[in-house]
C-alpha positions in Angstrom: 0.0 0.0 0.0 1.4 3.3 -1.0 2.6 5.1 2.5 0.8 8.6 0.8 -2.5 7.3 0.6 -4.8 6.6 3.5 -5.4 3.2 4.0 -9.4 4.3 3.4 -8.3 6.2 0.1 -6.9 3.0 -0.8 -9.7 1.1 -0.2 -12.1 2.9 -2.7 -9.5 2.8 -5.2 -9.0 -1.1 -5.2 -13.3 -1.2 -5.1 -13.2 0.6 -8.4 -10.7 -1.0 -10.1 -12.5 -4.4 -9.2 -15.3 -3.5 -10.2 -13.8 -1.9 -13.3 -12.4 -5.2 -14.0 -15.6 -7.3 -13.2 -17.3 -5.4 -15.9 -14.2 -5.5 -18.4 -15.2 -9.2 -19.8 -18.7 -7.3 -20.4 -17.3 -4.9 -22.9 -16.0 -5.3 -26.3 -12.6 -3.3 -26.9 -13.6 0.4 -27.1 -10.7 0.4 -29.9 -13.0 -2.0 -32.4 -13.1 -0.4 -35.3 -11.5 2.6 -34.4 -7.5 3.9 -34.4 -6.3 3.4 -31.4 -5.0 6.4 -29.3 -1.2 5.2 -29.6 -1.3 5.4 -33.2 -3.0 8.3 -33.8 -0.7 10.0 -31.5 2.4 7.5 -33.0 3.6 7.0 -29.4 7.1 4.9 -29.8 7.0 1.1 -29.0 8.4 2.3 -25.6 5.9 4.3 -24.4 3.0 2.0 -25.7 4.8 -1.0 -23.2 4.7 1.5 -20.3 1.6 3.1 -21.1 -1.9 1.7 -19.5 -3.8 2.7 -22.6 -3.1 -0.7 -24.7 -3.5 -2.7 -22.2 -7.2 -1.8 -21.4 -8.6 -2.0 -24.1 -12.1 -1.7 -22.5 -11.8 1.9 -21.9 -10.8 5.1 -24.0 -7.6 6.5 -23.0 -9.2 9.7 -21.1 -10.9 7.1 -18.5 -7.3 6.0 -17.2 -5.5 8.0 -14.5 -1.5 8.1 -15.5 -1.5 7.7 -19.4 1.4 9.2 -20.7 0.0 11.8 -22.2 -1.6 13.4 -18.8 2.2 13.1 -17.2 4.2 16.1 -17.0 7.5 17.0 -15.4 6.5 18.1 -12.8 5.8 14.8 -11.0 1.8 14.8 -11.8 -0.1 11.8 -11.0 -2.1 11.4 -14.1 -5.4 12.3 -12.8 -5.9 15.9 -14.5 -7.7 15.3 -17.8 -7.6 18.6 -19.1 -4.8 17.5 -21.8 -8.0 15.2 -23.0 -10.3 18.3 -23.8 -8.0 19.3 -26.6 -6.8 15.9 -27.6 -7.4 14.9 -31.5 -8.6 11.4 -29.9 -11.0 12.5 -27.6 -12.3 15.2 -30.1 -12.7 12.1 -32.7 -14.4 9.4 -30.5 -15.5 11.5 -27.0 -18.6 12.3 -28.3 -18.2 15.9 -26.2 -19.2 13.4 -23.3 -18.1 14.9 -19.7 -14.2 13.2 -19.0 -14.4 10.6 -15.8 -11.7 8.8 -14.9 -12.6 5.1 -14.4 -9.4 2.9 -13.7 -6.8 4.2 -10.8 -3.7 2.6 -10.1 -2.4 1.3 -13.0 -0.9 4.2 -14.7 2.3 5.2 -15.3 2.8 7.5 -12.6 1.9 4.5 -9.8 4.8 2.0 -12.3 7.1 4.6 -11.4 6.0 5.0 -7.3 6.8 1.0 -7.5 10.0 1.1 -9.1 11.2 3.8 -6.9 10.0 1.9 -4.1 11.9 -1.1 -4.9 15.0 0.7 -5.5 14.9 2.2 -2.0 14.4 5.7 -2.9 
């Protein structure tokens, strides 16, 4: 459990993602059909094996917290969305609908926490 998080804060996030997961086998691959964020933005091979975006493929890439695309350098968690508002992707397949984010935790910025973790940091 991440030491910055209360241990209640922590709880609602692993609720949503289980129940985000739960309802994953429900839904086709929002992607059917359509390009897929990473190539429409041509994200390099590297960022699409880091990135959360192809691997759940169940949800538009402005649902999931710590995309590459909402990082920054200043240490940002992923959650702000308002990179999505101007995006070319969310513009094509948002449908002007309001931006939620519906999958915490697996995001970038939360690979990083872990790695930094591990390394004693």
């Amino acid at each position: 459990m991440d030491p910055e998080v209360s241990p209640i804060s922590q709880h609602i996030i692993e609720k949503l993602n289980q129940a985000t997961q739960l309802n994953a086998e429900e839904h086709a691959s929002f992607w059917t059909g359509k390009s897929p964020c990473w190539e429409m933005c041509h994200c390099p091979a590297m960022i699409r094996e880091e990135c959360p975006s192809p691997k759940y493929l169940f949800l538009p890439c402005w649902q999931i917290e710590g995309t590459y695309c909402k990082l920054d350098d200043y240490g940002e968690s992923g959650i702000d969305t308002s990179i999505c508002e101007v995006c070319r992707v969310y513009k094509k397949y948002g449908n002007n609908e309001p931006i939620t984010l519906k999958l915490f935790g697996r995001g970038l910025d939360t690979s990083l926490k872990s790695l930094e973790k591990a390394a004693g940091r």
